[in-house]
C-alpha positions in Angstrom: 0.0 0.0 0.0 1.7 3.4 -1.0 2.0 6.2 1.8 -0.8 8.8 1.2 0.7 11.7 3.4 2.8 14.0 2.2 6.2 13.5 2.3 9.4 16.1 4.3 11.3 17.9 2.4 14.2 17.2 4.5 15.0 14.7 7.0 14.5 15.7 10.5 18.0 14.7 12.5 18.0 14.6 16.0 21.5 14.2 18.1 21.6 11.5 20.7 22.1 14.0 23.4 18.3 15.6 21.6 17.3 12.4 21.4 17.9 11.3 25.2 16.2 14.8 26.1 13.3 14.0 24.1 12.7 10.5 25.5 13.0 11.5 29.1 10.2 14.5 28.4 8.2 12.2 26.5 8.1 9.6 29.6 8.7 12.0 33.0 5.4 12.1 35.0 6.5 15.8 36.1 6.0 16.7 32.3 2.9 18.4 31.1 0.9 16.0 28.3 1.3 18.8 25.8 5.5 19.3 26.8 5.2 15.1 26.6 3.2 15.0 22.9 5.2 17.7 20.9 8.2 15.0 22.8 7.0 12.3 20.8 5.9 13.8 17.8 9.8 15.3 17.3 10.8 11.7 18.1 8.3 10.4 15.8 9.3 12.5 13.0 13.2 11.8 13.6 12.2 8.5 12.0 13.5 7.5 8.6 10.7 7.6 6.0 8.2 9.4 8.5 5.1 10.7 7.1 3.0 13.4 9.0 -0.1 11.7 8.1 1.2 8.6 9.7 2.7 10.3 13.0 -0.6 12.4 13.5 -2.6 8.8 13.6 -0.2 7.0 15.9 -0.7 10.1 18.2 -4.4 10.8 17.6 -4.1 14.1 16.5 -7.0 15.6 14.2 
């Protein structure tokens, strides 16, 4: 089945350091939800071959 959403423009890299920083505000329960999703979207995104389409349904965004 071919990807419907649209695809980047550019890759989205994310340091390990970034990355480590993004996991631990994704998961902390002293985070607020919306610090915790924009987290996990980045992290999402970060992915090889992410689409937004797909990212926006795994996190149930409208």
């Amino acid at each position: 089945m071919a990807k419907t959403g649209r695809p980047k423009k550019a890759e989205l890299t994310v340091t390990e350091a970034d990355r480590r920083e993004l996991v631990r505000g994704a998961r902390a329960a002293t985070s607020t939800q919306a610090y915790a999703l924009r987290c996990r979207i980045v992290l999402a995104c970060a992915e090889p071959g992410a689409f937004n389409k797909d990212v926006a349904a795994e996190e149930r965004l409208p």
